[in-house]
FITORGU-393170 format. One record per atom (N, C-alpha, C): y, x, z. Coordinates in steps of 0.1 Angstrom, whole numbers, plus 5000, padded with zeros to 4 digits. Layout:
<rs>
YXZ/...
</rs>
This chain:
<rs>
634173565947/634673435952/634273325942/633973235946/633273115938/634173025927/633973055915/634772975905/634572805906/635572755902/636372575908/634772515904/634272605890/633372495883/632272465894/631772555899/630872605912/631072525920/632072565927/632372505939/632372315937/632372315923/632272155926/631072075921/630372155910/628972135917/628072155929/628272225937/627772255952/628372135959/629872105961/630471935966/628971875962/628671805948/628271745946/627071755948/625771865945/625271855949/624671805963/625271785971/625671815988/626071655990/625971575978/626571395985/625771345979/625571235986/624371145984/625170975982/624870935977/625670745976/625170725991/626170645998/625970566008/624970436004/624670386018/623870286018/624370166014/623770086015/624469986000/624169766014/624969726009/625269596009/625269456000/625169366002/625469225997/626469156000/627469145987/628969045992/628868995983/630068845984/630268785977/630868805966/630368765953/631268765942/632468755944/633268705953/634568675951/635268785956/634868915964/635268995968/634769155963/634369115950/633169235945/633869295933/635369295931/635869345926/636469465925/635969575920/636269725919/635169795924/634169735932/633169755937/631969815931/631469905934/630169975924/628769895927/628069845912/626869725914/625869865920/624669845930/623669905936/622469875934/622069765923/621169735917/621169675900/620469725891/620669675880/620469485877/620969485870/621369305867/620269305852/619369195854/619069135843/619369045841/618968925826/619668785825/618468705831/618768635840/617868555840/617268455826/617968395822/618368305815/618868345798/618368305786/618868315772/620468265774/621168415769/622768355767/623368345755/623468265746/623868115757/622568035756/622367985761/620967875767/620467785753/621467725744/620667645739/622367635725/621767635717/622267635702/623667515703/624967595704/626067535711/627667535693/628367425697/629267445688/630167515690/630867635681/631667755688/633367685682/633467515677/634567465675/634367345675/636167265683/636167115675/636067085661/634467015660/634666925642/633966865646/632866865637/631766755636/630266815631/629366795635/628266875639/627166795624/626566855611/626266815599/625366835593/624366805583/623766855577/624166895563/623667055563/624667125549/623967015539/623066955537/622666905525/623366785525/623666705535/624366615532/625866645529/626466745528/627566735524/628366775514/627766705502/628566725483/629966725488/630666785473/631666695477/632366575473/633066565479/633666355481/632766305488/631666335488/630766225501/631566245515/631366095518/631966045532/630865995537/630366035550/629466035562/630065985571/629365835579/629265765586/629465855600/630365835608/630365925623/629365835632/628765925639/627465855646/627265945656/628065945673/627566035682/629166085687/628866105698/630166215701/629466315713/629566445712/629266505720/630066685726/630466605738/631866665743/630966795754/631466885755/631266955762/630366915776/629466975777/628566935791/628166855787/627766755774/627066665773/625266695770/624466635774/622866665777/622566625759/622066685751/621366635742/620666565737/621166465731/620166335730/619266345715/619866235707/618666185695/619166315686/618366335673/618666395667/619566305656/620166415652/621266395639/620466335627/621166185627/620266095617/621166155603/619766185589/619966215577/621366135571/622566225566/623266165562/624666095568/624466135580/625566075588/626266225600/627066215605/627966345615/628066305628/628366415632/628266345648/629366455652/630566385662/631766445666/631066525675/631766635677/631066775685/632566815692/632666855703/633466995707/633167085714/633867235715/633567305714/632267355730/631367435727/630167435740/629467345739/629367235732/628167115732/627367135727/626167115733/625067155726/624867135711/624067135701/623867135689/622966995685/623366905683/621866795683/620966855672/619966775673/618566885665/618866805654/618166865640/618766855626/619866905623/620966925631/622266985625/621967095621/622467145612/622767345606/624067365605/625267285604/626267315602/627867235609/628967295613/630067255622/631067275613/631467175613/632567175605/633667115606/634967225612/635867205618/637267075616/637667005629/638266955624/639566925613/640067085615/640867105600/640567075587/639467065586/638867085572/637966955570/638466855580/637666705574/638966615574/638566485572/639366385570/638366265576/638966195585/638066115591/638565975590/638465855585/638965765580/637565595583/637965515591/637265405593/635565465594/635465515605/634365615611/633565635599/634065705589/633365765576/634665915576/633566015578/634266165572/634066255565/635166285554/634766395540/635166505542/634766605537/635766745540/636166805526/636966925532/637566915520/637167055512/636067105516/635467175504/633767175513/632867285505/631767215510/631167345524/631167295533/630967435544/630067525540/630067665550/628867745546/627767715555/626567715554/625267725558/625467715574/625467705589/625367765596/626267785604/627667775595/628667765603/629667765615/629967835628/630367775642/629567725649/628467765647/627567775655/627167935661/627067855680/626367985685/625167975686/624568115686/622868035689/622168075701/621168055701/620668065716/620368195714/620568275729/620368375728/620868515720/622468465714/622568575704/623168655712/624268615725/624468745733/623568815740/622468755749/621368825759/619968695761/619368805759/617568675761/617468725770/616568615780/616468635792/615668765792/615368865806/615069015810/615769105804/616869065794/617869185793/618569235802/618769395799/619369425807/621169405806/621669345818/622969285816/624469425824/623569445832/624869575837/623569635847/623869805844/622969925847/623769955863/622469975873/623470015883/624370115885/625470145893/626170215892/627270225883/627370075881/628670055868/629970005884/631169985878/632369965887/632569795880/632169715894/632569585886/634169535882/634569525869/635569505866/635569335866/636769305853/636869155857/635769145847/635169185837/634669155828/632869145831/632669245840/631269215853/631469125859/632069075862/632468995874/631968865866/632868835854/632968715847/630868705846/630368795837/629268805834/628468775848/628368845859/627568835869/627968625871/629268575872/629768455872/628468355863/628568385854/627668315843/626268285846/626168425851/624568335858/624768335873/625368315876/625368225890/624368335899/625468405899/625268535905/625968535920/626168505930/626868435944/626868565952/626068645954/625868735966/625468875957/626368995952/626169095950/625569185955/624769295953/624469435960/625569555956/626269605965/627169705961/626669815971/627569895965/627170005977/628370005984/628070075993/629370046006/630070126004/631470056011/632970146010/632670256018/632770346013/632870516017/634570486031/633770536044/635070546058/634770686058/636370716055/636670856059/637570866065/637470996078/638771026085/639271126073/640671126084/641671226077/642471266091/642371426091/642871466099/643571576098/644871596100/646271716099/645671766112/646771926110/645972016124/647872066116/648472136133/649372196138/650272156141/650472216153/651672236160/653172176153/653572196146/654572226135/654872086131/653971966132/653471866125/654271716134/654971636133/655371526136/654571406127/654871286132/654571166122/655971126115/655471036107/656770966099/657370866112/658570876111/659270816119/659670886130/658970986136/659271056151/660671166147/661071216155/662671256153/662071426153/662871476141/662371606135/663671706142/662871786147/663371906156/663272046146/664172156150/664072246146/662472306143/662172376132/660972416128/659672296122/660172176127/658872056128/659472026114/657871976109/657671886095/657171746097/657571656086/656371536085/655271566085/654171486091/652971486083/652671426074/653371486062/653271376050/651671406045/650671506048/649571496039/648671416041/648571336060/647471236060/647671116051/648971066052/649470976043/649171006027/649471116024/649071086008/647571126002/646471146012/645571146013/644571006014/645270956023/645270816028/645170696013/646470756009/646970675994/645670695985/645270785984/644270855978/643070815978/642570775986/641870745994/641470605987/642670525994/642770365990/642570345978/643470445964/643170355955/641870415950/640470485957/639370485948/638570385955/639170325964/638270195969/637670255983/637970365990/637370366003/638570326010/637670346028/638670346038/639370466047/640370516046/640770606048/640570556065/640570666071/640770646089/641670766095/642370696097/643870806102/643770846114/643270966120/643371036135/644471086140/645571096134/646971166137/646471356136/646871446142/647471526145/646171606152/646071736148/645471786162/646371876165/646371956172/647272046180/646572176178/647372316179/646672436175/646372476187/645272426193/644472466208/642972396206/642072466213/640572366208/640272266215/640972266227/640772076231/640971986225/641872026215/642471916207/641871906195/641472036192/640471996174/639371956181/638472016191/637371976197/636971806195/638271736198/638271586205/638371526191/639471586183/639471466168/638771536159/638271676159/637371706149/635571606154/635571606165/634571526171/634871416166/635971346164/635771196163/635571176149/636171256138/636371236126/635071246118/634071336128/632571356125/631971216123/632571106134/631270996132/631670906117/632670926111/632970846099/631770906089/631770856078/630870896067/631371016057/632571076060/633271246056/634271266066/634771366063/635771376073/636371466062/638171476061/638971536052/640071616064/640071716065/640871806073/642271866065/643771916068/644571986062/645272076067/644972206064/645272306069/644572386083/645172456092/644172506100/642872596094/642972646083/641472726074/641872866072/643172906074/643073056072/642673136081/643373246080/642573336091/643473356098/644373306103/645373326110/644973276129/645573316137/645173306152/645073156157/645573076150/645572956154/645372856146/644372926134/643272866124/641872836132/641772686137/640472666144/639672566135/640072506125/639272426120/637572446118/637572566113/636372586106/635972656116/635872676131/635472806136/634972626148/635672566147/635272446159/634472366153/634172336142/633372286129/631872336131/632072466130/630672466136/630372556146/631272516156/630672516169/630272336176/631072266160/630472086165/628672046158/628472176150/627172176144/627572156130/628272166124/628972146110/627572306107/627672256096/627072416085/627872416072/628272566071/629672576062/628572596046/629172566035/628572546022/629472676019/630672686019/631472766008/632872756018/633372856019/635072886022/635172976010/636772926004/637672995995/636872985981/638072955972/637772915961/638673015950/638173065938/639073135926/640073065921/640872965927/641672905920/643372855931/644072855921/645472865923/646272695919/646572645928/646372635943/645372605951/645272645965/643672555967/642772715968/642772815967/642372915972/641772895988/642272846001/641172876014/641172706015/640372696006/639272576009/638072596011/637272476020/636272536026/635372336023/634372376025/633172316026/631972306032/632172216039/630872236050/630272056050/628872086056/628471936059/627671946071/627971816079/627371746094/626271686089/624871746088/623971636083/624171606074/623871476068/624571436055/626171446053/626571446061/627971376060/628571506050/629471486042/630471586037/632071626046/632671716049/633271806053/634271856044/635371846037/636571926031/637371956041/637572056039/638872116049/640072186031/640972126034/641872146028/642772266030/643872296021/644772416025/645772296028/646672316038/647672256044/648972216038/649572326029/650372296011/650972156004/651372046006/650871966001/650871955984/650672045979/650772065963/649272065963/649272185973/647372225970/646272115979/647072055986/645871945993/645571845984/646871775977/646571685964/645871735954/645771855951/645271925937/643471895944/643371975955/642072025953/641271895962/642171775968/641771645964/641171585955/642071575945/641971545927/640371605924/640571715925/639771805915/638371855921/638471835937/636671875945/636571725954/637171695961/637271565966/636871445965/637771395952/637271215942/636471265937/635771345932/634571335924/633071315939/633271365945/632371345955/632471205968/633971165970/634171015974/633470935965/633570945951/633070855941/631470845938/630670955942/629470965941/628970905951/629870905971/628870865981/629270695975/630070625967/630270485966/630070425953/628870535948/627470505940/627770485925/628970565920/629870555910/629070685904/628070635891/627870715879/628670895875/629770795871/630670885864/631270945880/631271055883/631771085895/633171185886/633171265878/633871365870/634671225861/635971265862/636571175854/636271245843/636671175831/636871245818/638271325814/637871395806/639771465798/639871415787/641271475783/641671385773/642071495761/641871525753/642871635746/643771615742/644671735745/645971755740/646671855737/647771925733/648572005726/649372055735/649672175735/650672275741/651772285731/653072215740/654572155734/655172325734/654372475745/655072585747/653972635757/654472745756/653272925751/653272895768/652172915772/651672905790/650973055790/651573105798/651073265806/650773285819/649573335824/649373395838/648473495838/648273555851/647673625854/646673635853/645873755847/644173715848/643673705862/642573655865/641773705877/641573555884/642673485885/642373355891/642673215883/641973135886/641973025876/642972945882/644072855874/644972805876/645072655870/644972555880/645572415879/646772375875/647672405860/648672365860/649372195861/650272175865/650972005865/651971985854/651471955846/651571905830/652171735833/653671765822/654071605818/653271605801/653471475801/652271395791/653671325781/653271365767/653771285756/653371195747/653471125739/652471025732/653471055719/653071125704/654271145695/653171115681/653071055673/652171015663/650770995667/650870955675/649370895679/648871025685/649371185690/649271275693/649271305709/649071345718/649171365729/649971485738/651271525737/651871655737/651871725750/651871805756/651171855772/652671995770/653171945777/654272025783/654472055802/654572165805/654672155822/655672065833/655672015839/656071945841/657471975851/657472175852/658672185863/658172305866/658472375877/658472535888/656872455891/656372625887/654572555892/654072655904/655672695911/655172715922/654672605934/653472655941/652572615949/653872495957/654472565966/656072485970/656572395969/657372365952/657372245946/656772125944/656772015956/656571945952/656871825943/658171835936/658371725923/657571775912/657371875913/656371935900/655571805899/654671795908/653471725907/653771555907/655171545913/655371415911/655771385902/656171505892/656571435876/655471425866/654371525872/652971515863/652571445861/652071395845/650971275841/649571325837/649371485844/648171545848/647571665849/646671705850/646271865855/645571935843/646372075838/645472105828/644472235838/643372315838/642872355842/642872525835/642872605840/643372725831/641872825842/640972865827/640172955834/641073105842/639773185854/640573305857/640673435848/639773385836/640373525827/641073445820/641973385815/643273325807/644073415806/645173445796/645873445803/647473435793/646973385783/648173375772/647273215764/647673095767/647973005758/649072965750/649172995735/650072975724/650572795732/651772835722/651972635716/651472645709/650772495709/649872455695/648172465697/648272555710/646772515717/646072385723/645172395720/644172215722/643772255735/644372175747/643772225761/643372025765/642772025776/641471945783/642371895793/642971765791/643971765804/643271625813/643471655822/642871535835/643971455838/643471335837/645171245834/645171195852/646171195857/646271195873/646771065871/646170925879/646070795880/645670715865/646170655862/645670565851/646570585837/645170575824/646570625807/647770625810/648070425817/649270435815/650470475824/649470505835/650970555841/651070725840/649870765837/650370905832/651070965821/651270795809/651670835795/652970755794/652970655800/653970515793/655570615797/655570655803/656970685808/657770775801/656670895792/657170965786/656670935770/656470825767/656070815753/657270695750/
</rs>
């Protein structure tokens, strides 16, 4: 049976980045760039003051000499004469540098009295000045494709008057639950019926890595009914299925899959939870069929899923990073299968403390709602001490996997 590491290189080999687009900057946030960015332009453009003073020549300024003010030049102002020998010219901050100047010298540190100004010790060389070009000369490279524009890309792409981005496109995926057994939120729950709470938190899932989740409801354990939304769910760019994958009589997922032309990659995986997962792809498209659990549908979400959502929407890093951390108490299992534990998270001298987070049976689901993330336990494990350094996968962001218990 195929170990997790496997199985999620095979996902990945198996996805390709979607096709890519041009939006506006103003909506290009969180969005992955699809082309590299150079500067057009020397940043900053032209030798600028980096404070309010007065813009000087170091030779002219002994001390006690008082210098005639001659010039003001405010922000956005075009550069005119040069800075006549012996005299200062009012500057604020971003205005260009008049030629002759070498030195800015803030207005704290002068005294300015019947347009003659002294300061009050003698500046250094060079001073609060930026210069051209010290952040980027024009054909640098400014952001590599495949970066996630934050606000700080954003700002940059802003600077050079950058209007219409290339991203790659939001990844549309269905999501579709399968059985009988299965109601929606809101509908009135009868003897044996459950919510379908897993399109929903799939859906969640979904949303915050920046795709579009596409919600088909329900299929029914008969094949007219997988036939019709497993067919529909094919035309999105993946499709995410839950449940319906064992081998049980009214397991049709994977048997109507490819009888829709699906070709299966991998069914069943060495790992606990998340064992009859399956993998198949339509052409390009990708195919997860989930275990129906919702402990194990979010796990093996997490951990084969986002990394390959993140790769079709042209995202570099598709494998998040771990974090290290310490075992608070002695963790035991069985050899033979590799185990996903749901770890709460500590913050204690600058230390990171990894305690379980509750019952790690499959069943439980607060376990996982109290987790600030997943430690990974190979299948031959099977005794981790306290005081072991394990690799934990922090589930949503530092802080909300740390702040609560630190």
């Amino acid at each position: 049976m195929l170990r997790f590491e496997e199985a999620r290189r095979l996902i990945l080999t198996h996805t390709s980045p979607l096709d890519t687009e041009r939006i506006s900057l103003f909506t290009a946030g969180g969005r992955v760039l699809a082309e590299e960015i150079r500067a057009p332009w020397d940043l900053p453009p032209w030798d600028n003051s980096a404070m309010d003073g007065y813009a000087v020549r170091l030779a002219d300024c002994a001390p006690g000499r008082r210098l005639p003010v001659r010039g003001y030049l405010p922000a956005g102002a075009v550069p005119g004469a040069a800075l006549a020998p012996g005299a200062a010219a009012k500057i604020m901050t971003g205005a260009p540098l008049p030629a002759e100047a070498d030195t800015i010298v803030p207005f704290e540190q002068a005294d300015e009295q019947d347009g003659q100004v002294s300061f009050s010790s003698t500046p250094q060389a060079g001073a609060h000045i930026r210069r051209r070009a010290e952040d980027l000369r024009s054909g640098d490279l400014v952001i590599p494709a495949g970066t996630p524009l934050r606000p700080a890309e954003i700002g940059m792409l802003a600077t050079f008057g950058k209007i219409l981005i290339p991203v790659f496109r939001r990844a549309r995926i269905a999501v579709l639950s399968t059985g009988d057994e299965l109601v929606e939120p809101g509908d009135q729950l009868g003897e044996g019926r459950i919510i379908n709470s897993n399109a929903l938190a799939i859906a969640a899932a979904l949303s915050e890595l920046g795709a579009e989740p596409v919600l088909l409801g329900i299929a029914r354990d008969n094949r007219e009914s997988h036939l019709q939304l497993l067919g529909e769910g094919l035309k999105a760019d993946a499709l995410i299925t839950s449940a319906g994958i064992s081998t049980g009589d009214r397991d049709l997922v994977r048997e109507v899959l490819l009888e829709l032309g699906a070709t299966e990659i991998f069914y069943k995986i060495n790992i606990k939870p998340g064992r009859p997962t399956a993998f198949l792809r339509f052409g390009a498209k990708p195919v997860f069929c989930l275990p129906g659990n919702p402990v194990a549908t979010l796990i093996t979400f997490e951990e084969l899923v986002k990394p390959a959502v993140l790769r079709m929407m042209g995202h570099h890093r598709a494998i998040q990073p771990f974090i290290k951390g310490t075992l608070r108490e002695d963790v035991r299992k069985k050899p033979g299968r590799g185990q996903f534990l749901r770890v709460a998270l500590e913050i204690r001298d600058g230390r990171i403390l990894v305690s379980t987070s509750g019952d790690q049976n499959t069943g439980i689901l607060r376990t996982l709602v109290r987790a600030g993330g997943l430690v990974y336990l190979a299948p031959e494990a099977t005794h981790l001490p306290a005081g072991s350094e394990v690799d934990v996968h922090l589930l949503g962001t530092p802080r909300e996997a740390l702040d609560e218990q630190a």
